[in-house]
C-alpha positions as a Markdown table, in Angstrom:
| # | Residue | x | y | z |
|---|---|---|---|---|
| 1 | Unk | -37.5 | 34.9 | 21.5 |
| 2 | Unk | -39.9 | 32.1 | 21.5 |
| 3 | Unk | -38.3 | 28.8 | 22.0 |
| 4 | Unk | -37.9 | 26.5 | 18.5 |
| 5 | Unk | -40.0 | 23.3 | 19.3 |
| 6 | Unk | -39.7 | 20.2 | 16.2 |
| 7 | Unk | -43.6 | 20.0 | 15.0 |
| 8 | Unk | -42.6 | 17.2 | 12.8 |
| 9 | Unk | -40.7 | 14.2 | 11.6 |
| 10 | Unk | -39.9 | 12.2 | 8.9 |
| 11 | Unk | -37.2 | 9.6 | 10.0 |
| 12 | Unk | -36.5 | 8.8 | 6.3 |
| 13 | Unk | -36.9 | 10.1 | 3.1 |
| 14 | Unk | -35.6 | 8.8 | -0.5 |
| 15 | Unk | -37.3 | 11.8 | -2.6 |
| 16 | Unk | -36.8 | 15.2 | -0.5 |
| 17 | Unk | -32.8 | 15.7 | -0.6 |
| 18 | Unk | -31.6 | 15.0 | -3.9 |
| 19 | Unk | -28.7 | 12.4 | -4.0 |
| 20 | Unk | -29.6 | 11.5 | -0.4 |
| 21 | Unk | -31.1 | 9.3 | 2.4 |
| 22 | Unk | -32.5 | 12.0 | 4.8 |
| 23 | Unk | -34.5 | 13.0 | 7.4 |
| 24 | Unk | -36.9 | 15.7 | 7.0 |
| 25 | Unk | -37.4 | 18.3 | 10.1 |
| 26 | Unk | -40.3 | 20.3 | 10.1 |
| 27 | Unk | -40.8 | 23.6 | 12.0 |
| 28 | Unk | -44.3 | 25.1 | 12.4 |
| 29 | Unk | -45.5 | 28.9 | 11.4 |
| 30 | Unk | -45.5 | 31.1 | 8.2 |
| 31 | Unk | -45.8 | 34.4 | 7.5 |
| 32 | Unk | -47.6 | 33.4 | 4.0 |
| 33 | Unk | -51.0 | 31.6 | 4.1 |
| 34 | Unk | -51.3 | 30.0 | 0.1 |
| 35 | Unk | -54.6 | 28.7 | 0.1 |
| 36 | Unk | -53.2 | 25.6 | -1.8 |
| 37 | Unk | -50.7 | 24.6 | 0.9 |
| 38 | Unk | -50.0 | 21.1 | 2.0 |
| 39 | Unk | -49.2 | 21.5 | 5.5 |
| 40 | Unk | -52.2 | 23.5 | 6.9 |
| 41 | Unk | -51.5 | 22.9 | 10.7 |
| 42 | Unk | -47.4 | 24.0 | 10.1 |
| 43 | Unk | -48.7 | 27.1 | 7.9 |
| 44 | Unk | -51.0 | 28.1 | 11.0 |
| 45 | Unk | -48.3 | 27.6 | 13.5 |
| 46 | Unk | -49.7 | 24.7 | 15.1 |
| 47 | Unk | -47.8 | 21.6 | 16.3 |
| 48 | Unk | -48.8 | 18.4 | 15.2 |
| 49 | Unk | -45.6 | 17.1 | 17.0 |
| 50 | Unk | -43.4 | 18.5 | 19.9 |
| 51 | Unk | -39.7 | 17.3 | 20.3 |
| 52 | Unk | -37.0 | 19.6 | 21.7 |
| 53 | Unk | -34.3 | 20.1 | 19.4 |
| 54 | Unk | -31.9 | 18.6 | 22.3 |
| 55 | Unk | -34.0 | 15.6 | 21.0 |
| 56 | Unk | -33.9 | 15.6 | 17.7 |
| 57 | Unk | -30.3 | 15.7 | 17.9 |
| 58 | Unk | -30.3 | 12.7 | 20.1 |
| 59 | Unk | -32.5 | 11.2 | 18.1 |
| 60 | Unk | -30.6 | 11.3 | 14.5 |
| 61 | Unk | -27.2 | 11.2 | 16.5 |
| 62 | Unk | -28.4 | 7.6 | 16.7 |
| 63 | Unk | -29.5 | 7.1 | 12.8 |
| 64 | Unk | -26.2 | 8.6 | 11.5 |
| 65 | Unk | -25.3 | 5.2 | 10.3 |
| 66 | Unk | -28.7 | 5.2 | 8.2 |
| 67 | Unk | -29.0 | 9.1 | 6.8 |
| 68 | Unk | -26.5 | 11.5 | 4.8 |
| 69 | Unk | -28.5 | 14.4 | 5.6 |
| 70 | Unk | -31.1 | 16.7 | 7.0 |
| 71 | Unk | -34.1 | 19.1 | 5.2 |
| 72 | Unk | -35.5 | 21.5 | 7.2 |
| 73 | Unk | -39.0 | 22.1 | 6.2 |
| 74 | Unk | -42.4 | 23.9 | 7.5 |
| 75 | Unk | -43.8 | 26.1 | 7.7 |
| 76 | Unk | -41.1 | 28.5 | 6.4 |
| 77 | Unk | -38.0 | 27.7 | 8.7 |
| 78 | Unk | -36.3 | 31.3 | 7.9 |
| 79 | Unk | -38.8 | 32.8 | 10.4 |
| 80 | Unk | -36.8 | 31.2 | 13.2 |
| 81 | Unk | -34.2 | 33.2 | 14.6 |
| 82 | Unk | -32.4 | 29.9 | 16.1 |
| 83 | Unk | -32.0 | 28.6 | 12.9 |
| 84 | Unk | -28.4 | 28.9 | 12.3 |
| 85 | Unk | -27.6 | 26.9 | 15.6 |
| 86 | Unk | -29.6 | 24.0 | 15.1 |
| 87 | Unk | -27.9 | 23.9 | 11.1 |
| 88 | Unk | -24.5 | 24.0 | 13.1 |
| 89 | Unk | -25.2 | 21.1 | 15.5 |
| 90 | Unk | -26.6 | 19.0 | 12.1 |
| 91 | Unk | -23.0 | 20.1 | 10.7 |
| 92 | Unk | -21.3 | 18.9 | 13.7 |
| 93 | Unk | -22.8 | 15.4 | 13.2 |
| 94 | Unk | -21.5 | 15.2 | 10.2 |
| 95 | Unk | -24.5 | 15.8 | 7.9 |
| 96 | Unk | -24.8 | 17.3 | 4.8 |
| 97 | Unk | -28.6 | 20.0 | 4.8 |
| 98 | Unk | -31.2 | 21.1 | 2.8 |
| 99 | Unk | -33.4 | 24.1 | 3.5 |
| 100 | Unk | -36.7 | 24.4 | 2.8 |
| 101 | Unk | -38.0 | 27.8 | 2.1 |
| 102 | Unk | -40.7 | 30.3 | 0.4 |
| 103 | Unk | -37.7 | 33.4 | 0.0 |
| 104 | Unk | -39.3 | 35.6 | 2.0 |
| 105 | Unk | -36.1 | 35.9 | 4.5 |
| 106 | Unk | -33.5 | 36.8 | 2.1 |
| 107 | Unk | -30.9 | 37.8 | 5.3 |
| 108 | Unk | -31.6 | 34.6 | 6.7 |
| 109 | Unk | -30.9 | 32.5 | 3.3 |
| 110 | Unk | -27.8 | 34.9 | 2.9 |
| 111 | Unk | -26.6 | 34.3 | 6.3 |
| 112 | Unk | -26.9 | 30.4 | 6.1 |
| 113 | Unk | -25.1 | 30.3 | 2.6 |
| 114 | Unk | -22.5 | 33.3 | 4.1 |
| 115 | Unk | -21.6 | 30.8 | 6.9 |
| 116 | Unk | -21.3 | 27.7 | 4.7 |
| 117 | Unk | -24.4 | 26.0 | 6.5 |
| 118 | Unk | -26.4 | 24.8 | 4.2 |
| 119 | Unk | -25.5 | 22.2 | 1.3 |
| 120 | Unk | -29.0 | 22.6 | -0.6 |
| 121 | Unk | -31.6 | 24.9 | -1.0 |
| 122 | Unk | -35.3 | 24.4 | -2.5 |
| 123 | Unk | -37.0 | 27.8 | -3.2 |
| 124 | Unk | -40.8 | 27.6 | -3.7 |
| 125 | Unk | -41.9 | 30.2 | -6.3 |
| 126 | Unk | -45.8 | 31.1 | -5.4 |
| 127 | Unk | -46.4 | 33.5 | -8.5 |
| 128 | Unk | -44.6 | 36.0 | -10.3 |
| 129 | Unk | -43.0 | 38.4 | -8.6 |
| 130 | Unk | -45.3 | 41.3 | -8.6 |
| 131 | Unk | -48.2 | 39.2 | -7.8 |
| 132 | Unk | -47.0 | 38.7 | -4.2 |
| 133 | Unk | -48.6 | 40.7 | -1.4 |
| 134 | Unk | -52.2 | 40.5 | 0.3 |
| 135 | Unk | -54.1 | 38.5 | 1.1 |
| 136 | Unk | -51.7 | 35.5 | 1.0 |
| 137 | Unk | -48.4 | 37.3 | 1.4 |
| 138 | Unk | -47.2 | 40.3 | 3.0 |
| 139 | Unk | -46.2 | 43.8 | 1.2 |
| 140 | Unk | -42.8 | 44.0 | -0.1 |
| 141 | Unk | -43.0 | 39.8 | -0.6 |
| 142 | Unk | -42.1 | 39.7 | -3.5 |
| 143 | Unk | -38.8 | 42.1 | -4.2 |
| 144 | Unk | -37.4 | 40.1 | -0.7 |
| 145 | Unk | -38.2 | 36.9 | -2.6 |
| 146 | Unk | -36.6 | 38.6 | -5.4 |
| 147 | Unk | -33.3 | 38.8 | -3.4 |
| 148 | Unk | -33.1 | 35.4 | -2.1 |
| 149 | Unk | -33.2 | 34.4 | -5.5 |
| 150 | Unk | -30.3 | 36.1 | -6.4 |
| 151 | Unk | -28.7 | 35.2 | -3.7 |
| 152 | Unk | -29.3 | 31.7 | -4.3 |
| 153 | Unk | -27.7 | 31.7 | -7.6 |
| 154 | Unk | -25.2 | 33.7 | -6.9 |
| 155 | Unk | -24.0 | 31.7 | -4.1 |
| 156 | Unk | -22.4 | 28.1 | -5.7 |
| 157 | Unk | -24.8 | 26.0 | -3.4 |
| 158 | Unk | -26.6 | 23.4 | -5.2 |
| 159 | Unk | -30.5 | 24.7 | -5.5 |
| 160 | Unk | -33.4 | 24.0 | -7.5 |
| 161 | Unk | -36.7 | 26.6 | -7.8 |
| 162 | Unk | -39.9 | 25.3 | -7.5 |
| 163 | Unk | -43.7 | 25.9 | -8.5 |
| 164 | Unk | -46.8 | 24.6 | -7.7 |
| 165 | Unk | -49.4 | 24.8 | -10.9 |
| 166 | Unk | -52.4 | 25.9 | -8.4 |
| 167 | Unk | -54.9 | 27.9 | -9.9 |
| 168 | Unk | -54.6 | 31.2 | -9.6 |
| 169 | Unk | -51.3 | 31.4 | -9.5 |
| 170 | Unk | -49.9 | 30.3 | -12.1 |
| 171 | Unk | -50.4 | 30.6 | -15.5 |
| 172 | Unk | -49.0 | 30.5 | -19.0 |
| 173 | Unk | -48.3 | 35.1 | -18.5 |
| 174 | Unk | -47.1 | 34.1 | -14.7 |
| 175 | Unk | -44.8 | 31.5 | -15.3 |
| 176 | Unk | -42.9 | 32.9 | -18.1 |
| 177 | Unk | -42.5 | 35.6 | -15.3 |
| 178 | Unk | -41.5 | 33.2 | -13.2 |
| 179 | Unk | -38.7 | 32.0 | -15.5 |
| 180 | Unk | -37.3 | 35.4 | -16.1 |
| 181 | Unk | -36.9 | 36.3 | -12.4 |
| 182 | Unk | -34.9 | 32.9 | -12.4 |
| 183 | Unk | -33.3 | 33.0 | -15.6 |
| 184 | Unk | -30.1 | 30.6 | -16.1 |
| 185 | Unk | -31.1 | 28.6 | -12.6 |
| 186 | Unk | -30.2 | 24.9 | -12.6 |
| 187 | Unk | -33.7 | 24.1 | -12.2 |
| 188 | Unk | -37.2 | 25.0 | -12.3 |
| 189 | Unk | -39.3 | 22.1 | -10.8 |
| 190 | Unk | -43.1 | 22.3 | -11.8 |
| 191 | Unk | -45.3 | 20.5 | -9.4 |
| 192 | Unk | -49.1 | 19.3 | -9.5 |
| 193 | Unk | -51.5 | 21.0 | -7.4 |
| 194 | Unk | -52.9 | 18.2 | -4.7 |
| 195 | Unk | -56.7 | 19.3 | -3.7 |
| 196 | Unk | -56.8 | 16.8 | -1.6 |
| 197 | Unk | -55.3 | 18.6 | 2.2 |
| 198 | Unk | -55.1 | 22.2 | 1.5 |
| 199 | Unk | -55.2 | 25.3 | 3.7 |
| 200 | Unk | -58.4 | 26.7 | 2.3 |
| 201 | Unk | -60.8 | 23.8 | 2.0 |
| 202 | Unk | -63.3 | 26.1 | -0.8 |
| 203 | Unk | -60.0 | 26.6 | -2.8 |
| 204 | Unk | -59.4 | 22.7 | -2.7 |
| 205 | Unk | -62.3 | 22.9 | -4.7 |
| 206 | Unk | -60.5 | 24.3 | -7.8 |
| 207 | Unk | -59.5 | 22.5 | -10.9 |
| 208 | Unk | -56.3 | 21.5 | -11.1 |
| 209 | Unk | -54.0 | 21.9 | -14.0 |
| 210 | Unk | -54.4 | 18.6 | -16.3 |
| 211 | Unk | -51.0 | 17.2 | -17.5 |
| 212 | Unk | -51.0 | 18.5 | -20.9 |
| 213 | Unk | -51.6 | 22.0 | -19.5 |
| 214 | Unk | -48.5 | 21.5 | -17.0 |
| 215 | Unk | -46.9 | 20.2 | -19.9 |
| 216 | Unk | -47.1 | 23.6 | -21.9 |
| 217 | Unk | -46.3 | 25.9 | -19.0 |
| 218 | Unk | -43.3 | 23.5 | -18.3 |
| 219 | Unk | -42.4 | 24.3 | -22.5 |
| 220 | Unk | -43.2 | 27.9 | -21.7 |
| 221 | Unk | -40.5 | 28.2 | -18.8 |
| 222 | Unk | -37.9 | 25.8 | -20.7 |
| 223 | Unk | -36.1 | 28.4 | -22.7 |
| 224 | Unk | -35.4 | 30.4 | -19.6 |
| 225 | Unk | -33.7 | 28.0 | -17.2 |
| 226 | Unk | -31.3 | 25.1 | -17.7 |
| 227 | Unk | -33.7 | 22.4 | -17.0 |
| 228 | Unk | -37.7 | 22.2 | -16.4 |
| 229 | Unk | -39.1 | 19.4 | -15.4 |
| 230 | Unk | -42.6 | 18.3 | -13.9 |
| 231 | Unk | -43.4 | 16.4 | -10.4 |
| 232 | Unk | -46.2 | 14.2 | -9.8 |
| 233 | Unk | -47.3 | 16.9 | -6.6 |
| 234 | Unk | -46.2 | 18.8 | -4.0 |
| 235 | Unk | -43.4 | 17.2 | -1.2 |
């Protein structure tokens, strides 16, 4: 088992955990590779960071007095087997947590909600279901993602869904087929595509959705979900 290692840190946050003053954890790797994403160097597994999680412990032991919680973010954090644990010892300080996570892990996200570890959960939805596989996601992606999102709803944790308008992955057929995989969710968060630090630099390239064209996919999903809003770009 390959030892967990913290590739990055944000001592405070006011926007990532709803309701909350947190810190956001991020672990490195994927097992997706979305041309559009954010956080290249986490997606590739690299560490722009290194703190043990003995550490990181240490470290927001001493900030409890400043945070209410703790989002674990990558990378996709359900690909680490050691997960569980280090939610436990953020429990044990008396923090509430959010994960982070692309679905792809649906025993993983079961497991966490099963053992009453996690508070919050933020599911990134890449395209409609039957658009995920090869070349930016594995076979089978997408009926796994499929579970987690029952899962999710199914499981009285607070959650919201998420999508990011990038081209090519979603559009006005895709994210009504979004919305129906997640029909009835809390909420369905539709987020900007930022060119601007991307995994594929030639995909960084494409035109992103205006707001009046975010604005009618965000109309499109509404009647499936009990609230769709729009975010200024990816967090």
């Amino acid at each position: 088992m390959p030892l967990l290692i913290i590739a990055g840190l944000q001592k405070t946050s006011l926007i990532d955990f709803p309701g909350m003053v947190s810190c956001v954890v991020f672990l490195t790797g994927c097992n997706f590779r979305c041309p559009y994403c954010h956080n290249p160097d986490l997606a590739l597994g690299r560490y722009p960071m290194r703190l043990s999680p003995a550490a990181l412990i240490d470290l927001i032991g001493q900030r409890r007095a400043l945070l209410d919680g703790i989002v674990i973010s990558g990378g996709e954090p359900t690909l680490w087997p050691q997960l569980p644990e280090l939610f436990i010892q953020f429990r044990q300080l008396g923090f509430a947590v959010k994960l982070d996570t692309n679905g792809s892990r649906p025993e993983m996200v079961t497991a966490l909600i099963r053992d009453r570890l996690v508070d919050y959960i933020a599911m990134d939805l890449k395209s409609a279901p039957e658009d995920y596989g090869p070349p930016w996601a594995p076979e089978g992606a997408g009926g796994a993602v499929q579970q987690s999102i029952d899962a999710v709803m199914s499981s009285g944790v607070d959650y919201e869904f998420r999508a990011t308008c990038a081209p090519g992955f979603v559009d006005a057929a895709r994210i009504e087929a979004m919305a129906m995989a997640i029909r009835g969710a809390r909420r369905f968060i539709l987020q900007k595509f930022n060119p601007t630090t991307v995994l594929d630099p030639e995909y960084g390239r494409s035109a992103a959705a205006d707001n009046g064209q975010i604005t009618a996919l965000a109309q499109l999903a509404a009647p499936f979900v009990q609230s769709c809003t729009i975010r200024s770009a990816e967090q």
